[in-house]
py3Dmol code that shows the C-alpha trace and the ligand (Angstrom):
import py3Dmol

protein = """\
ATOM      1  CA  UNK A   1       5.039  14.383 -14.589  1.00  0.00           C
ATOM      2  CA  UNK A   2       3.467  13.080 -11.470  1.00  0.00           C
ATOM      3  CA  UNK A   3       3.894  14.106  -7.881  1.00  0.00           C
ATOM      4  CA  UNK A   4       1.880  12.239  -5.584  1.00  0.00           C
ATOM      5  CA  UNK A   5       2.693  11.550  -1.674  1.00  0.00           C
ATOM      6  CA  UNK A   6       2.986   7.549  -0.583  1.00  0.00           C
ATOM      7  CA  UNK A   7       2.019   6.474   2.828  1.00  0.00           C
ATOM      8  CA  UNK A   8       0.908   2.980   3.981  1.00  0.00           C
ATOM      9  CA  UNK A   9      -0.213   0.530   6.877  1.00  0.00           C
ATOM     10  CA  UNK A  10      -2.325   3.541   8.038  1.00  0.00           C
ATOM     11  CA  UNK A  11      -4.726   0.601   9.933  1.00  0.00           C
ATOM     12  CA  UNK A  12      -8.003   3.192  10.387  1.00  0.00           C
ATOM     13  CA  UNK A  13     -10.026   1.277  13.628  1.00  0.00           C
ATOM     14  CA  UNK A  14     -13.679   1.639  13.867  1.00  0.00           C
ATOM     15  CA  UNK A  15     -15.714  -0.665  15.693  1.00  0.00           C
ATOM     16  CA  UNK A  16     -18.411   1.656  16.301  1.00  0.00           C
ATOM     17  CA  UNK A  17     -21.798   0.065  15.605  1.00  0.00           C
ATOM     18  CA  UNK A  18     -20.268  -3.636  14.794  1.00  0.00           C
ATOM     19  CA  UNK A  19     -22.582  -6.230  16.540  1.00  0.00           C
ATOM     20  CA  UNK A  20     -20.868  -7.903  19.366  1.00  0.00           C
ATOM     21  CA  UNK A  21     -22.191 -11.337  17.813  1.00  0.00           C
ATOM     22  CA  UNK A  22     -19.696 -10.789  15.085  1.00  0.00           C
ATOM     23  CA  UNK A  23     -16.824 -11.373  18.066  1.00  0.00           C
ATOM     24  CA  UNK A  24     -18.424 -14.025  19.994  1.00  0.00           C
ATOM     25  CA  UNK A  25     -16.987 -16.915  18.165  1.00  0.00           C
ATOM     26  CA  UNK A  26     -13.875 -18.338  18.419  1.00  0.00           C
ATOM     27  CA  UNK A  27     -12.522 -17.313  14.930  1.00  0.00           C
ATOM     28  CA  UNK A  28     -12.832 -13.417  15.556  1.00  0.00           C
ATOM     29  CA  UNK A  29     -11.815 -13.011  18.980  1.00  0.00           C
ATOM     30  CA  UNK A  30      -8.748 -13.629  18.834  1.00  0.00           C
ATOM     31  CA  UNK A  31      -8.038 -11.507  16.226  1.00  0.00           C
ATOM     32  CA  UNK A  32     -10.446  -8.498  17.954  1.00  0.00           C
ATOM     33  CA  UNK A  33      -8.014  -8.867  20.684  1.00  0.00           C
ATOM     34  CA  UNK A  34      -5.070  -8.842  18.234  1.00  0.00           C
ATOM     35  CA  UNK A  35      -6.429  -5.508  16.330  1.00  0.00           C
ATOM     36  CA  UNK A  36      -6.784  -3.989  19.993  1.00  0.00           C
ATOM     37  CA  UNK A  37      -3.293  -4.743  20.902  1.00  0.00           C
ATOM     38  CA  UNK A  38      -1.798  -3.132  17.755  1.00  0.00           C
ATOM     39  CA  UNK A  39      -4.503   0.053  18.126  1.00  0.00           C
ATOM     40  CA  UNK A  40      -2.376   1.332  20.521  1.00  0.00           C
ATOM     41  CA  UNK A  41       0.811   1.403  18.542  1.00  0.00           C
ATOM     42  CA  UNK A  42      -1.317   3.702  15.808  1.00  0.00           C
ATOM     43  CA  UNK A  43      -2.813   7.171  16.341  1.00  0.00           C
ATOM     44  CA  UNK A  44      -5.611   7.826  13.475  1.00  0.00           C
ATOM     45  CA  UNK A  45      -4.429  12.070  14.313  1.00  0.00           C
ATOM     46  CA  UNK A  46      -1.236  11.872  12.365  1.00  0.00           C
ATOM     47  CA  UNK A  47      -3.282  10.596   9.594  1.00  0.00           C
ATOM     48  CA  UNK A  48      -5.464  13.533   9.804  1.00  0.00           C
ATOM     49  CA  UNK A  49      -2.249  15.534  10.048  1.00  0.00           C
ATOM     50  CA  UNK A  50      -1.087  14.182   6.951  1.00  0.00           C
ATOM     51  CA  UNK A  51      -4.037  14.959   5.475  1.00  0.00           C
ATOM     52  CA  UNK A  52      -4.034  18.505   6.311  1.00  0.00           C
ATOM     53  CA  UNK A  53      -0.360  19.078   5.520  1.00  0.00           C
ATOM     54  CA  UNK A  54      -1.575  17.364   1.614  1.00  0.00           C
ATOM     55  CA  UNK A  55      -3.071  20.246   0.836  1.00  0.00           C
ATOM     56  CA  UNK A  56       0.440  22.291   1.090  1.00  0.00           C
ATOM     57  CA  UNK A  57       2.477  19.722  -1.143  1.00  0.00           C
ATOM     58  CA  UNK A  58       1.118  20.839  -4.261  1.00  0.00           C
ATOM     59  CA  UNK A  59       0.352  17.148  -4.547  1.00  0.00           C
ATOM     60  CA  UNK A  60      -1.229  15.507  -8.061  1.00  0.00           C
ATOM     61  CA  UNK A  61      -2.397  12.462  -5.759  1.00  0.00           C
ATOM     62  CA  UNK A  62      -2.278  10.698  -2.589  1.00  0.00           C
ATOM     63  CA  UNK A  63      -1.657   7.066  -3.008  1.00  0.00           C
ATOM     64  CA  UNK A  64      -1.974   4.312  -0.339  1.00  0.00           C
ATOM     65  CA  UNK A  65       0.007   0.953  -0.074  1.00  0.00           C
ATOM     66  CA  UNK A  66      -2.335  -1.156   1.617  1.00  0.00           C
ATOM     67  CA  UNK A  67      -3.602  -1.957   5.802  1.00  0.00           C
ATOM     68  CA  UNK A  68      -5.930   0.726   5.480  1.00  0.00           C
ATOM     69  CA  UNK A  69      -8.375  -1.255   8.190  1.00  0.00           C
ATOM     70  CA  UNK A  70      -6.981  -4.227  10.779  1.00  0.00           C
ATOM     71  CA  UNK A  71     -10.224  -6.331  10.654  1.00  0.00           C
ATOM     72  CA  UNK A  72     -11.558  -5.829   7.322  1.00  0.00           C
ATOM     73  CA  UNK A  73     -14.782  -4.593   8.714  1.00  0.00           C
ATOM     74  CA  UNK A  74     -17.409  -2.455   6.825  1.00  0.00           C
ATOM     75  CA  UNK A  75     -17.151  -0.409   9.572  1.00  0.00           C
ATOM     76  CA  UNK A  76     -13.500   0.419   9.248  1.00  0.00           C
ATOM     77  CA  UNK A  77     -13.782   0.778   5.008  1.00  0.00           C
ATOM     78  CA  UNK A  78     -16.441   3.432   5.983  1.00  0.00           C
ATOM     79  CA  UNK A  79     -14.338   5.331   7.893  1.00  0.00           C
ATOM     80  CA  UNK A  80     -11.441   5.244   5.404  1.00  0.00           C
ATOM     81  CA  UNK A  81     -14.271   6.294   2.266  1.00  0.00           C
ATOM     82  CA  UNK A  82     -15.008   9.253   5.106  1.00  0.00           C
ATOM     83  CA  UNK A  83     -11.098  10.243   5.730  1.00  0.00           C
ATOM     84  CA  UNK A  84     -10.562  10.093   1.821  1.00  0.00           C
ATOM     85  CA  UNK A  85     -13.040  12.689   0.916  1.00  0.00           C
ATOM     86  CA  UNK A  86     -11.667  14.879   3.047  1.00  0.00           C
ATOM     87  CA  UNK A  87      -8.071  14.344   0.929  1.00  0.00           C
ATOM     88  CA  UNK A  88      -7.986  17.654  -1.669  1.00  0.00           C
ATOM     89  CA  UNK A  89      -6.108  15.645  -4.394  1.00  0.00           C
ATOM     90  CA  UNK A  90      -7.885  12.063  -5.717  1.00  0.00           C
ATOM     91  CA  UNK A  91      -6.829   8.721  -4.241  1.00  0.00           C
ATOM     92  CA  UNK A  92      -5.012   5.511  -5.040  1.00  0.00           C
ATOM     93  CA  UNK A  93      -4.942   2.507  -3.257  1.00  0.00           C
ATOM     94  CA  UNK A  94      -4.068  -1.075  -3.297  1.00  0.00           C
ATOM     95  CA  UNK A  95      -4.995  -4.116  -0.589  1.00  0.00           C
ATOM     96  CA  UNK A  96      -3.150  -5.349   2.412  1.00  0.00           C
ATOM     97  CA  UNK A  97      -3.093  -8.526   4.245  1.00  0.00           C
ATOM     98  CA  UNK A  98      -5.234  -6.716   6.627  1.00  0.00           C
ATOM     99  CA  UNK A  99      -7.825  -5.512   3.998  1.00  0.00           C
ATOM    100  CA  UNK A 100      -8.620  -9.190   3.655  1.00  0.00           C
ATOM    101  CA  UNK A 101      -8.192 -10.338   7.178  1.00  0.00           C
ATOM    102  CA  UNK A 102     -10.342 -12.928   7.192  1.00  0.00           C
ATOM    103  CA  UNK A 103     -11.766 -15.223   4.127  1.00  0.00           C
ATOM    104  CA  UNK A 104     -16.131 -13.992   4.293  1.00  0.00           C
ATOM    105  CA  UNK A 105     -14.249 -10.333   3.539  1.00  0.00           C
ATOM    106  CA  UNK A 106     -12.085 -11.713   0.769  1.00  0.00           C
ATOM    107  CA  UNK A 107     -14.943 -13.822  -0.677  1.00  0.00           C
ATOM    108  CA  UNK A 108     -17.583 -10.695  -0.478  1.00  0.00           C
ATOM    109  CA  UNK A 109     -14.358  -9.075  -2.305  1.00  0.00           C
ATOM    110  CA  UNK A 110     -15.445  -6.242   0.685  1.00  0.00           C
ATOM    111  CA  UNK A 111     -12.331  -4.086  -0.231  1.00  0.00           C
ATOM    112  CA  UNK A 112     -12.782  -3.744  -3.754  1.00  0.00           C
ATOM    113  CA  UNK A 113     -16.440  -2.863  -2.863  1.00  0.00           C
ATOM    114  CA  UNK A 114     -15.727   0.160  -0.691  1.00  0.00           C
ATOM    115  CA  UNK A 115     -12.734   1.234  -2.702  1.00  0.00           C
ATOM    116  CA  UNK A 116     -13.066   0.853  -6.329  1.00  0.00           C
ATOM    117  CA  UNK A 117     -13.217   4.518  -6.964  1.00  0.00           C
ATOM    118  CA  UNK A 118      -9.696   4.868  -5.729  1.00  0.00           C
ATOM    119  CA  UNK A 119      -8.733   1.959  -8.362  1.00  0.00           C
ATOM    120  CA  UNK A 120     -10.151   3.056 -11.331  1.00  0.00           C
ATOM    121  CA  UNK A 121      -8.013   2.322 -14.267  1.00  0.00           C
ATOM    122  CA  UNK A 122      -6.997   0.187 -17.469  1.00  0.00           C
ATOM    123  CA  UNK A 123      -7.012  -3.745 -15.987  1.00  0.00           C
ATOM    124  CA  UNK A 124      -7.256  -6.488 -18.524  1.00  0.00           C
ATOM    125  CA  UNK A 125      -9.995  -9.071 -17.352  1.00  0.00           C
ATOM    126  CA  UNK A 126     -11.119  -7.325 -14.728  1.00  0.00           C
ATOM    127  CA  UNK A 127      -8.701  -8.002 -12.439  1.00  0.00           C
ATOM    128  CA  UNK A 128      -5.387  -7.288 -10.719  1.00  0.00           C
ATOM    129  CA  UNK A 129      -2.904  -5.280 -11.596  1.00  0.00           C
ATOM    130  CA  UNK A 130      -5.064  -2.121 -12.795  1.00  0.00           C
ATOM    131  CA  UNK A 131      -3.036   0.793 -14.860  1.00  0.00           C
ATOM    132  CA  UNK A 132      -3.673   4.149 -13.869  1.00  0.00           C
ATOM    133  CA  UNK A 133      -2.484   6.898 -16.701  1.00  0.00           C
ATOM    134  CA  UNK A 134      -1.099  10.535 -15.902  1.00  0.00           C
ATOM    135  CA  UNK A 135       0.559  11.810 -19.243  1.00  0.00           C
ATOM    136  CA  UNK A 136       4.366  10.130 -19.110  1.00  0.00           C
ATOM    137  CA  UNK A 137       3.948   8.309 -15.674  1.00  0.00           C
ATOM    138  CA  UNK A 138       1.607   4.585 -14.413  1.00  0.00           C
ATOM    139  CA  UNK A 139       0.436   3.797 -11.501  1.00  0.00           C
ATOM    140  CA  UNK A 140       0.385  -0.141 -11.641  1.00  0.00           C
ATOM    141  CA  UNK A 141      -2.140  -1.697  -8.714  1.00  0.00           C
ATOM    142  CA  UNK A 142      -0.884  -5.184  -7.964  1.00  0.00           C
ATOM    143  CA  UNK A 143      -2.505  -7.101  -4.866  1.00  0.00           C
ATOM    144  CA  UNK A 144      -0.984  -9.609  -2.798  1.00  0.00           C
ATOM    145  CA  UNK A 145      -3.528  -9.811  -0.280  1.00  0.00           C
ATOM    146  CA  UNK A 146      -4.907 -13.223   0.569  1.00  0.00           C
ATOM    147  CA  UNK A 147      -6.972 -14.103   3.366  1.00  0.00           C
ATOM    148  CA  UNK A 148      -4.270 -15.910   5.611  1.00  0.00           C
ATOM    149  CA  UNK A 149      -5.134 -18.130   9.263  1.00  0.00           C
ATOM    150  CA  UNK A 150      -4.338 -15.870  12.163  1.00  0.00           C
ATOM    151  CA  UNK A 151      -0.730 -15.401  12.719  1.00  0.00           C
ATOM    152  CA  UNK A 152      -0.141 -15.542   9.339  1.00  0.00           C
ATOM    153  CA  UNK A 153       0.618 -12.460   7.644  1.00  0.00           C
ATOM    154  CA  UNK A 154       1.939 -13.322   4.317  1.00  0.00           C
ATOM    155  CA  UNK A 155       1.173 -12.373   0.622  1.00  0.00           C
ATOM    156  CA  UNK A 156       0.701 -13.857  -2.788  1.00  0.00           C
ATOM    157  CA  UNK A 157       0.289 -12.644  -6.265  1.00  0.00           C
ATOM    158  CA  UNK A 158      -0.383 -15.443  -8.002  1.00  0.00           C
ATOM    159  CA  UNK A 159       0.673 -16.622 -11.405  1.00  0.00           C
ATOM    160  CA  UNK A 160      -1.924 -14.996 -13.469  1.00  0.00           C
ATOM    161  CA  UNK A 161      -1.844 -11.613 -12.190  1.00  0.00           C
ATOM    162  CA  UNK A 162       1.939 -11.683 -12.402  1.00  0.00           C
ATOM    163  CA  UNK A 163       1.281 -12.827 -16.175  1.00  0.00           C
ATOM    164  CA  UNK A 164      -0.587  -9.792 -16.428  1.00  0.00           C
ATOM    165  CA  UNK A 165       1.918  -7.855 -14.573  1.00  0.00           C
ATOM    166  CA  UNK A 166       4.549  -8.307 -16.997  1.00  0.00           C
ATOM    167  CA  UNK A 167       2.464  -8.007 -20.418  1.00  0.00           C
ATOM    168  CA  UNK A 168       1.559  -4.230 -18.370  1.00  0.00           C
ATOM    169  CA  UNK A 169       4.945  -3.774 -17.973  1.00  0.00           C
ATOM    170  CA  UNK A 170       6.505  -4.194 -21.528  1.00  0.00           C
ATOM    171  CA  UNK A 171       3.790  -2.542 -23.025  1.00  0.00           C
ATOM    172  CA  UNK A 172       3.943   0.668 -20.639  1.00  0.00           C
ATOM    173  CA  UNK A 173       8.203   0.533 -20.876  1.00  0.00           C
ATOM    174  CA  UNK A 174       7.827   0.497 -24.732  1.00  0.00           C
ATOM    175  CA  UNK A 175       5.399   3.867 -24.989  1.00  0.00           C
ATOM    176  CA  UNK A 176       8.219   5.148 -23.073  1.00  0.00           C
ATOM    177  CA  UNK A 177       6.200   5.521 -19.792  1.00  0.00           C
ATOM    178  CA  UNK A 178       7.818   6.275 -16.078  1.00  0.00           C
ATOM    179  CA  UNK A 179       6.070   3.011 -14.697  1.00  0.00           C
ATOM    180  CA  UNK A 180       5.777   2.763 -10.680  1.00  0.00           C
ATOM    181  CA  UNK A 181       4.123  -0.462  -9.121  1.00  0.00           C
ATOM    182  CA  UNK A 182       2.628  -0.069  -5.999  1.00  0.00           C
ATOM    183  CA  UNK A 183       2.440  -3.617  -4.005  1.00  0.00           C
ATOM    184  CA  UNK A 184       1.516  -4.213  -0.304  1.00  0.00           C
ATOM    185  CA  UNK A 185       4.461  -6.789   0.954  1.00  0.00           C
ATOM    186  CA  UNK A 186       8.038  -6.115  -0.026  1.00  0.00           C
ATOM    187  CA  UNK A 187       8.800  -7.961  -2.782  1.00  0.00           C
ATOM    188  CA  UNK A 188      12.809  -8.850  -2.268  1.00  0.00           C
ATOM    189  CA  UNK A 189      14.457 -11.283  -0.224  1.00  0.00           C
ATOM    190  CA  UNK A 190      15.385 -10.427   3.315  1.00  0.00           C
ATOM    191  CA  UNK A 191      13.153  -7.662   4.772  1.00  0.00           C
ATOM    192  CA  UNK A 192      10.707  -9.946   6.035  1.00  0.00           C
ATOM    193  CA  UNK A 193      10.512 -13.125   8.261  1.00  0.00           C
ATOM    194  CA  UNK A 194       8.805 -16.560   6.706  1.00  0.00           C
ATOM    195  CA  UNK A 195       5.245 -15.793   8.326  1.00  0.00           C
ATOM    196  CA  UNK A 196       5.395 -12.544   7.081  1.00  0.00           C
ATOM    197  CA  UNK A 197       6.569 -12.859   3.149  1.00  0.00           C
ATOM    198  CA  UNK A 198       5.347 -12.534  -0.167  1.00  0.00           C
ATOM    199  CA  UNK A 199       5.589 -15.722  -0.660  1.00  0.00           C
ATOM    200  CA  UNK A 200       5.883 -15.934  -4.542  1.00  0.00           C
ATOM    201  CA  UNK A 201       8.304 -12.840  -4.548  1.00  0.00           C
ATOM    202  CA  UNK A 202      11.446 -14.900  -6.644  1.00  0.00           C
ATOM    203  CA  UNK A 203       8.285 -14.477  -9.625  1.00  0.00           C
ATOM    204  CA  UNK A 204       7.836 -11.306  -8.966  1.00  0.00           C
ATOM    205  CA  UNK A 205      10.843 -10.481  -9.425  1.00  0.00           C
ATOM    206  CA  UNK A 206      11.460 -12.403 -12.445  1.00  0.00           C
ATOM    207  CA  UNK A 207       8.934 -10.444 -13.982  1.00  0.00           C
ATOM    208  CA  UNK A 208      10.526  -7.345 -13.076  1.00  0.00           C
ATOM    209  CA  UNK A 209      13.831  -8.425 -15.054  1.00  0.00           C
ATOM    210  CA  UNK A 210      12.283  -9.303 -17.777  1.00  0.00           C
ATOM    211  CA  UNK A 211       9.873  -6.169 -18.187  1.00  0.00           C
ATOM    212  CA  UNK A 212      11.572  -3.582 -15.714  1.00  0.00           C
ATOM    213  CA  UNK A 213      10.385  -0.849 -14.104  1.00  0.00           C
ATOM    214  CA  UNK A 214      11.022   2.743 -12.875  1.00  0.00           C
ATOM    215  CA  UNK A 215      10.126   2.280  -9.251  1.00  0.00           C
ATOM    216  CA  UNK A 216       8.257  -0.321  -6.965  1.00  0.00           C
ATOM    217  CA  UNK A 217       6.596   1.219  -3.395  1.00  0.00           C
ATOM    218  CA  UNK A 218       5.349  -1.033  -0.793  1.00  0.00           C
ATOM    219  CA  UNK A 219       4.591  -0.960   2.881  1.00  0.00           C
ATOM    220  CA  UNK A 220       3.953  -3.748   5.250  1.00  0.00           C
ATOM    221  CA  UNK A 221       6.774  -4.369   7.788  1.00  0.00           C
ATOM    222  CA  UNK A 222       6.439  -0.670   9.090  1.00  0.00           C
ATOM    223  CA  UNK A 223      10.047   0.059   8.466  1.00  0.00           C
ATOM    224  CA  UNK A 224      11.585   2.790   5.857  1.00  0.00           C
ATOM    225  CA  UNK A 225      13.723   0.697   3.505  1.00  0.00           C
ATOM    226  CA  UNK A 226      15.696   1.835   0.292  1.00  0.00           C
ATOM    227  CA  UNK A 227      16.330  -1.894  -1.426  1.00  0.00           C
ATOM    228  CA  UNK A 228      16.462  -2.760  -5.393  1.00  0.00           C
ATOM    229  CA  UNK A 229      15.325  -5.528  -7.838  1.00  0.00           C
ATOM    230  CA  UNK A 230      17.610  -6.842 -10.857  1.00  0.00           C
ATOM    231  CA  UNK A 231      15.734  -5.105 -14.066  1.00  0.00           C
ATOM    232  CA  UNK A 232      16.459  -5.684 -17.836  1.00  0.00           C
ATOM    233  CA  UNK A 233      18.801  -2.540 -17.815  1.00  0.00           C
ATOM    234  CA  UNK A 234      20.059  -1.500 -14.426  1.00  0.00           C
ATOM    235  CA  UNK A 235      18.654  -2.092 -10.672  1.00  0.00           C
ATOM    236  CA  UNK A 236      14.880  -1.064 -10.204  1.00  0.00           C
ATOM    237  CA  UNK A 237      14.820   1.092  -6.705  1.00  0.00           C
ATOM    238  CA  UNK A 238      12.302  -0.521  -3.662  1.00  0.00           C
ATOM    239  CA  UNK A 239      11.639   1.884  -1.238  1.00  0.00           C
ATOM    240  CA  UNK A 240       9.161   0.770   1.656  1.00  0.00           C
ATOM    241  CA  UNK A 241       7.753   3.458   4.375  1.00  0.00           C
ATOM    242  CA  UNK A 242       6.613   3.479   7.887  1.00  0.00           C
ATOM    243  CA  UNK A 243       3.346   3.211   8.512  1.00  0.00           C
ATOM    244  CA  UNK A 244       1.461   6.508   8.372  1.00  0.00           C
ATOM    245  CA  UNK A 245      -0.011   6.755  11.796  1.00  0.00           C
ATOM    246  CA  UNK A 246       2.689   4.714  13.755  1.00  0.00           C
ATOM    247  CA  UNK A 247       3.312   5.876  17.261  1.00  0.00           C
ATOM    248  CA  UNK A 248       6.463   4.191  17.635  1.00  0.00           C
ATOM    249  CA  UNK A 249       9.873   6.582  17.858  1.00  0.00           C
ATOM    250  CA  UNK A 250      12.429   4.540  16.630  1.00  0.00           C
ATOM    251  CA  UNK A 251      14.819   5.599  13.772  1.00  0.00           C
ATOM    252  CA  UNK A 252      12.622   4.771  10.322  1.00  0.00           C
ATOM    253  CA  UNK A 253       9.787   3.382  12.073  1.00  0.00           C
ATOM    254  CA  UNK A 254       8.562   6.838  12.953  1.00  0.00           C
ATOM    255  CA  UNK A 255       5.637   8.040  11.628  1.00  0.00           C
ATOM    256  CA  UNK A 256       6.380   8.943   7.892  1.00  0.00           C
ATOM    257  CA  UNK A 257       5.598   9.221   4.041  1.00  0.00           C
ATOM    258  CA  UNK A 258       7.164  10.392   1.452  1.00  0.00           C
ATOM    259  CA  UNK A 259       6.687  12.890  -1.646  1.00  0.00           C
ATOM    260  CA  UNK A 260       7.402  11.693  -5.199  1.00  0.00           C
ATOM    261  CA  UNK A 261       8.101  13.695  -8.548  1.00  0.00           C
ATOM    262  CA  UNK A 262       8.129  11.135 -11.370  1.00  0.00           C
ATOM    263  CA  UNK A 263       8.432  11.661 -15.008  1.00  0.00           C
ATOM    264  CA  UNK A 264       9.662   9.638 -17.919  1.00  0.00           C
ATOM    265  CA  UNK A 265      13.051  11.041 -17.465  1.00  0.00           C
ATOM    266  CA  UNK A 266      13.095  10.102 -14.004  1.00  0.00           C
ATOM    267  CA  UNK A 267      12.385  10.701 -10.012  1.00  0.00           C
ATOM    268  CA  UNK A 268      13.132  12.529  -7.193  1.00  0.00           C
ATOM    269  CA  UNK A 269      11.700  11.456  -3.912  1.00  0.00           C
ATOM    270  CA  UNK A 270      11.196  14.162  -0.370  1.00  0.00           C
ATOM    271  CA  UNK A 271      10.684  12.248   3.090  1.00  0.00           C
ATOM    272  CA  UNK A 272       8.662  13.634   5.485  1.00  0.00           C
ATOM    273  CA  UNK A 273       8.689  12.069   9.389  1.00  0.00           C
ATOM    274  CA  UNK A 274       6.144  13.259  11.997  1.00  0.00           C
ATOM    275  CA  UNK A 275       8.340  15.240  14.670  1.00  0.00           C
ATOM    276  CA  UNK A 276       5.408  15.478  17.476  1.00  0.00           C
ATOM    277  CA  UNK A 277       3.670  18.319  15.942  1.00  0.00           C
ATOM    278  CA  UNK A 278       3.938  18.008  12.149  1.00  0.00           C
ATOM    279  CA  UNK A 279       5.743  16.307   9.679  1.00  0.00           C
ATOM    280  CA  UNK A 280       8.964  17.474   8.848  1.00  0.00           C
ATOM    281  CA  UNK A 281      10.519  17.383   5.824  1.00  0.00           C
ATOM    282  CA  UNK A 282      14.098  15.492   6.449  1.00  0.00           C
ATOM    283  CA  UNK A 283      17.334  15.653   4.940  1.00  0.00           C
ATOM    284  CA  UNK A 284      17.983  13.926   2.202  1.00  0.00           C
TER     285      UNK A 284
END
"""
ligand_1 = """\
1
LIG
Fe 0.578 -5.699 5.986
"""
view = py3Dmol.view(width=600, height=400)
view.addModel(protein, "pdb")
view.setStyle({"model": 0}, {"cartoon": {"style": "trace"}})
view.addModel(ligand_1, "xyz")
view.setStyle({"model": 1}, {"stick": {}})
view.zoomTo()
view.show()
């Protein structure tokens, strides 16, 4: 048994500190401007909020779907290392598009530098997906972040990690483990426009009805979203959230995240949406 709260696309802004060279060219400045134009539709508060209200859920862990930072700037993976020791339960997270905005923070492999502790785990060469073990439940890590041009905000997986993926998968299904994957960009058909996509999603979810799975979170498009994927004995549920620290008041785009209690005989899931002073459990 697991219970753990999901929240995503939190997009922590620090700039504090960050030489202004590092904007003068061409390639950044555009996207400073870009990460300045979306600052104001977060408020880092209702991430601290969430934070405080953690340590009432009885929570086993706090996992994070990706956009922790806009830029991909050491400065903003500090401040996420600092908000994440302040969490009372320990940490999961996986990339975003944004946690490899451009290709000198994918190369350095900056994200996995700053948060490897939060990815510890079982991963077979080293790399992507990583297995995380709590008695009859797995976290599975899988990144789709790639270092895109600007404007571009699309994912990939690749064919070897999805390889991987779906080795992980039988082998977890046939100990009889609850296995949820955690990826950044939704991985079905429909919820997101071309520029936006996973691009190699149809593989994805080949591999998931081959191997199956219990439950697959994402983020990404900002939106709460209850979808499924075909799996080897029934429809695997795809729930996406609302970013964590959105300001935006529109119905399922409000500030959310939800509260999961998985086991190998199943789930239930609690939603919580910020109401303008805390966040609220809601009806199911
Ligand atoms: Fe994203």
């Amino acid at each position: 048994m697991l219970r753990f709260l999901h929240t995503s696309d939190i997009h922590l802004l620090r700039l504090d500190g960050v030489m202004p060279w590092r904007y003068v060219g061409k390639r950044l400045t555009g996207r400073l401007n870009l990460a300045l134009h979306r600052a104001k539709k977060h408020d880092q508060a209702l991430f601290d909020h969430m934070v405080a209200q953690a340590g009432e859920l009885g929570l086993d862990r706090f996992v994070v779907t990706g956009d922790l930072t806009n830029l991909a700037l050491e400065t903003e993976f500090e401040l996420c290392v600092e908000k994440f020791e302040t969490i009372p339960v320990p940490v999961t997270v996986i990339p975003g598009n944004h946690d490899t905005y451009t290709r000198g923070s994918e190369r350095e492999q900056r994200f996995e530098r700053y948060m490897q502790p939060y990815m510890q785990g079982e991963r077979e060469s080293g790399d992507y997906p990583f297995v995380q073990r709590f008695e009859d439940v797995a976290l599975i890590g899988v990144s789709s972040a790639v270092a895109t041009p600007p404007f571009d905000a699309t994912g990939q997986c690749g064919a070897k990690q999805l390889a991987r993926l779906r080795r992980v998968l039988q082998e977890l299904g046939e100990e009889g483990l609850a296995r949820v994957v955690l990826v950044h960009h939704p991985p079905v058909d429909g919820l997101s426009k071309p520029k936006h996509a996973l691009t190699d999603r149809s593989a994805f979810a080949e591999v998931i009805a081959a191997s199956g799975a219990e439950l697959i979170l994402h983020g990404h498009e900002h939106v709460r979203t209850d979808t499924a994927l075909p799996g080897p004995t029934g429809a695997v549920p795809v729930h996406g959230i609302a970013s964590g620290t959105s300001v935006v008041q529109k119905p399922g785009r409000t500030a959310a995240f939800s509260v999961y209690d998985v086991s190998s005989s199943g789930f239930t899931r609690e939603l919580y949406e910020w109401n303008g002073h805390r966040y609220a459990l809601l009806d199911a």
